[in-house]
Backbone bond lengths (Angstrom), bond angles and torsions (degrees), N, CA, C in turn:
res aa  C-N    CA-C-N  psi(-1)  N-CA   C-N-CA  omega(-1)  CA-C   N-CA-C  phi
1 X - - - 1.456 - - 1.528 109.37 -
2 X 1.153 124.96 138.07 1.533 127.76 170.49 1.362 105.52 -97.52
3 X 1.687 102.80 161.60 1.400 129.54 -160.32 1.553 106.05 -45.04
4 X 1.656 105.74 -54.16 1.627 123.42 161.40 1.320 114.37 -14.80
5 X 1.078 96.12 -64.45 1.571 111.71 -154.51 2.082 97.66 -73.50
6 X 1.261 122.34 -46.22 1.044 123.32 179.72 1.546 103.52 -66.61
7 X 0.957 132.20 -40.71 1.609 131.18 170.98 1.394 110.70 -44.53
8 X 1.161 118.38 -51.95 1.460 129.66 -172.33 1.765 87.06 -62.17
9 X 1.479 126.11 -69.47 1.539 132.63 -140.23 1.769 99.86 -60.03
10 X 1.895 97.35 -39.52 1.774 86.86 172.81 1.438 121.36 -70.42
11 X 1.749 102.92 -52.53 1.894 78.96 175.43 2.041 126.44 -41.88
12 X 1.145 84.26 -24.48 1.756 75.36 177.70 1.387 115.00 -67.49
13 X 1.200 102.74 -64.70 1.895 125.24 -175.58 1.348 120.04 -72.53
14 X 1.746 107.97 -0.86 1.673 111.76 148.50 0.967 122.27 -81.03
15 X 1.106 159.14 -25.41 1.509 148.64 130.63 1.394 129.58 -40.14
16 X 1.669 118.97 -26.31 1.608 107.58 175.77 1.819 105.69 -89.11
17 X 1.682 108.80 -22.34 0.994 116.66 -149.53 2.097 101.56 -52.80
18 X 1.245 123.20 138.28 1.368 129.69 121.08 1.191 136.07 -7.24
19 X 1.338 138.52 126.67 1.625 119.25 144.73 1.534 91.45 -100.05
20 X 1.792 114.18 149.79 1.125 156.51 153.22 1.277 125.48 -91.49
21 X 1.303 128.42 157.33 1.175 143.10 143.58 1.544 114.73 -85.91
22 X 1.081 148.76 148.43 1.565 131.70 174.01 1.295 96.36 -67.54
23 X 1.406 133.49 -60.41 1.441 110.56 -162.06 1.352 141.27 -70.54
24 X 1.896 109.84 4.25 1.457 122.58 169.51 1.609 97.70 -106.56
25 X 1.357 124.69 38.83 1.607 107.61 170.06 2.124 80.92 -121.14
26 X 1.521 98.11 142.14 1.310 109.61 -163.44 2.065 96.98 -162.12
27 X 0.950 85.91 149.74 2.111 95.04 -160.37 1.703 93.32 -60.15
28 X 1.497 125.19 4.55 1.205 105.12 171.16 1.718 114.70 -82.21
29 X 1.367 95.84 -2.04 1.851 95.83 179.17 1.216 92.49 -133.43
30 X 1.462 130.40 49.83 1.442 140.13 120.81 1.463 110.28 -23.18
31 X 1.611 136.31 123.87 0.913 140.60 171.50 1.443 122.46 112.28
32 X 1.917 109.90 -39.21 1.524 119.17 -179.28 1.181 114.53 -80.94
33 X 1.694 110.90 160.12 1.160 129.31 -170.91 1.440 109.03 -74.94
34 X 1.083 149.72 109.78 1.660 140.33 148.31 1.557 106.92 -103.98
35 X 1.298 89.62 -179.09 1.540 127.08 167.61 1.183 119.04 -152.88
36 X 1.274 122.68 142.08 1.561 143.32 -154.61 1.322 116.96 -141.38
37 X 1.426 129.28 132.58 1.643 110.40 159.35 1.141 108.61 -130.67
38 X 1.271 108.97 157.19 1.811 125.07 -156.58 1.368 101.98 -154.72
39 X 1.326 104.73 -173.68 1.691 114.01 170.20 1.727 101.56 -123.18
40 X 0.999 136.81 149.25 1.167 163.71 -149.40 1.655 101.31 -97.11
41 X 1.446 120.54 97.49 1.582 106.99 176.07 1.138 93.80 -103.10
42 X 0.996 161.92 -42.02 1.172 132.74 -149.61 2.129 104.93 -165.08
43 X 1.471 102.40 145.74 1.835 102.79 -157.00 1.771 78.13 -126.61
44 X 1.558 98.48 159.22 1.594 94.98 -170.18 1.787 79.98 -177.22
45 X 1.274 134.71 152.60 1.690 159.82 -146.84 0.966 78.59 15.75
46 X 1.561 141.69 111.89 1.856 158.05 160.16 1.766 83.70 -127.92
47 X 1.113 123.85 -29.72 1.577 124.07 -179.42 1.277 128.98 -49.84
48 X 2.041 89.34 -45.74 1.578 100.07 -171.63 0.907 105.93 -103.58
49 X 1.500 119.00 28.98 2.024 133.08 -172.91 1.095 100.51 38.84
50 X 1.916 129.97 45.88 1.320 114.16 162.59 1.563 83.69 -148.11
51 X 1.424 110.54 88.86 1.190 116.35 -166.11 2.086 103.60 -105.98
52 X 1.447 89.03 152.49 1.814 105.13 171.91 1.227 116.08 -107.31
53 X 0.995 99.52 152.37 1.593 116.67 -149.00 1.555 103.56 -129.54
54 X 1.720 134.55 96.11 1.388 108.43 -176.37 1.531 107.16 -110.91
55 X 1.089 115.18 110.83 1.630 146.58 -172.29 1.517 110.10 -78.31
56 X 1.282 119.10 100.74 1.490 121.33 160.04 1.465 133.02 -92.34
57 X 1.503 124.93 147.09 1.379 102.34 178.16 1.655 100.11 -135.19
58 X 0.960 144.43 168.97 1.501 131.01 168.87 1.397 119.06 -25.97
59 X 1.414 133.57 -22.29 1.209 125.32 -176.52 1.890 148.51 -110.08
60 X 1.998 68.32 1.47 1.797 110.10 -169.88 1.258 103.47 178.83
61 X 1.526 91.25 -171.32 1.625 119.02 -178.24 2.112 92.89 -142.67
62 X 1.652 111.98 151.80 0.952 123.45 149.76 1.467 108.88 -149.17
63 X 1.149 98.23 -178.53 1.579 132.98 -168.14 1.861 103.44 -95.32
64 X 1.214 131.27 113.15 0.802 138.35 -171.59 2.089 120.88 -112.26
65 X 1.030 118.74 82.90 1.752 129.48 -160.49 1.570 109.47 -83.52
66 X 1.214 99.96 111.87 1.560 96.98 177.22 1.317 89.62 -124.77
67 X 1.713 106.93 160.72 1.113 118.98 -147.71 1.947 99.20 -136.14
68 X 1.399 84.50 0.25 1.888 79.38 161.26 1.902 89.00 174.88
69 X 1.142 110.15 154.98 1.537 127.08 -159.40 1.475 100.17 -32.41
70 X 1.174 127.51 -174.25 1.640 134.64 -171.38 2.047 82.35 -128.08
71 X 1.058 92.62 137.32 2.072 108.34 164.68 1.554 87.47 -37.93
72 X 1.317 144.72 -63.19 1.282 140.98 -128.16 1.347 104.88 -123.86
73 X 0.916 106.38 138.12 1.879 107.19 173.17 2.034 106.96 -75.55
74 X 1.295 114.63 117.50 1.049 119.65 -175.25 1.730 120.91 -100.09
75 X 1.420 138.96 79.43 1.263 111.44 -156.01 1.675 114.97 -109.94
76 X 1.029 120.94 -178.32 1.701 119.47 -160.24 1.499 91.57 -53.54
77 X 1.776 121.30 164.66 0.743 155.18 167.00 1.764 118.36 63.27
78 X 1.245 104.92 6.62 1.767 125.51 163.66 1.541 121.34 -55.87
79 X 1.022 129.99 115.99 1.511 116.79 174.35 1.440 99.31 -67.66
80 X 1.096 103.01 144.12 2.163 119.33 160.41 1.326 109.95 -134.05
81 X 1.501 104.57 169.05 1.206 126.40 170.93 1.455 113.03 -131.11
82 X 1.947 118.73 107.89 1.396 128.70 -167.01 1.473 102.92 -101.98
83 X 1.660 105.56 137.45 1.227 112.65 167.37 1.450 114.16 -111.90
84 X 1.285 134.67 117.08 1.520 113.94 167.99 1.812 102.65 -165.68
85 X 1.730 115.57 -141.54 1.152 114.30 -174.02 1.356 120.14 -121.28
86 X 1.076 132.65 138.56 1.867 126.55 -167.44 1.650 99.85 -89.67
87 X 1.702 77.37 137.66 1.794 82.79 -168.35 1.670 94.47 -145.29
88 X 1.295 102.68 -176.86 1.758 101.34 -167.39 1.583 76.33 -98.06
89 X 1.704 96.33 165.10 1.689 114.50 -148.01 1.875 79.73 -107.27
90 X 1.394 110.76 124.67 1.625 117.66 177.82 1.329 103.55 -60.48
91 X 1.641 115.41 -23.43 1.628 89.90 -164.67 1.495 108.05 -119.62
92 X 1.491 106.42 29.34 1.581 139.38 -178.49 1.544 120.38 -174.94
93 X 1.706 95.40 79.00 1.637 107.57 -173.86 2.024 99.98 -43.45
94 X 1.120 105.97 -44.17 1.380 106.06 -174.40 1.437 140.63 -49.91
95 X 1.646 100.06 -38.92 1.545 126.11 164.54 1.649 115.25 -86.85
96 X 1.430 101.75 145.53 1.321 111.26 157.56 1.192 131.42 -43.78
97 X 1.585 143.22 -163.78 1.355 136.82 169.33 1.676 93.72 164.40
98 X 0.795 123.42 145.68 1.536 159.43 161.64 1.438 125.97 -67.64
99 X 1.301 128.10 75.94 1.627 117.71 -171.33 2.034 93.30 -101.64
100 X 1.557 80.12 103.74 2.103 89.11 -167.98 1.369 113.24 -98.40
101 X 1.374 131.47 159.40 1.073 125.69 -150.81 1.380 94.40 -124.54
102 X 1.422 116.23 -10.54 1.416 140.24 177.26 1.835 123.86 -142.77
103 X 1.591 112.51 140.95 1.333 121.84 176.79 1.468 96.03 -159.51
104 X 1.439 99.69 101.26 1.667 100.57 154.06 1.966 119.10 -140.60
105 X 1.332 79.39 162.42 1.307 106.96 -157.01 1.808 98.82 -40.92
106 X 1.566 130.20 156.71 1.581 118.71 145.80 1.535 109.03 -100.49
107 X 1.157 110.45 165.29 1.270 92.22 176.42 1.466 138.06 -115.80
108 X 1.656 111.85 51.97 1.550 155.85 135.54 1.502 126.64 -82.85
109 X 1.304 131.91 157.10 1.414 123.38 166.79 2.192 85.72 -127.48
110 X 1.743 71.58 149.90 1.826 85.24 172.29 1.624 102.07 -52.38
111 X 1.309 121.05 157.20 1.317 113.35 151.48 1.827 118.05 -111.24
């Protein structure tokens, strides 16, 4: 998918989207729109410009899937705010995960 195309998918899915906590999003709301903000522990495929993003907030941790670079360079320990869809985590059928259509920066970091 190109950047385009993800521009278009958030204006849509910012209006249905949710706010969450990470630790009440669970594969029974597989499919819905949220948004979440966390701080960024740890970034991993940034190589294959389809980089993961695992986002904590006081109440959890998830898995965060982007599917082509973010507008912004995002790096560990950044607060964001993710918009996208809860999906089972590929590299943990068991856990949730986030395939987002959006991650941008706030402009604070947790302390």
């Amino acid at each position: 998918m190109s950047r385009r195309t993800f521009t278009q998918a958030e204006a849509e899915h910012n209006q249905s989207a949710r706010p969450y906590k990470i630790g009440k999003i669970n594969l029974a709301i597989a499919g819905e729109v949220v948004s979440i903000t966390g701080e960024v522990q740890n970034i991993s495929f940034k190589w294959l410009n389809r980089p993961h993003y695992q986002v904590k907030d006081g109440t959890g941790d998830i898995r965060v899937i982007m599917f082509t670079a973010p507008a912004e360079e995002i790096k560990r320990g950044e607060k964001v705010d993710v918009l996208g869809v809860v999906v089972k985590n590929i590299f943990d059928r068991r856990n949730p995960a986030i395939s987002a259509v959006s991650i941008k920066k706030r402009n604070n970091k947790v302390s």
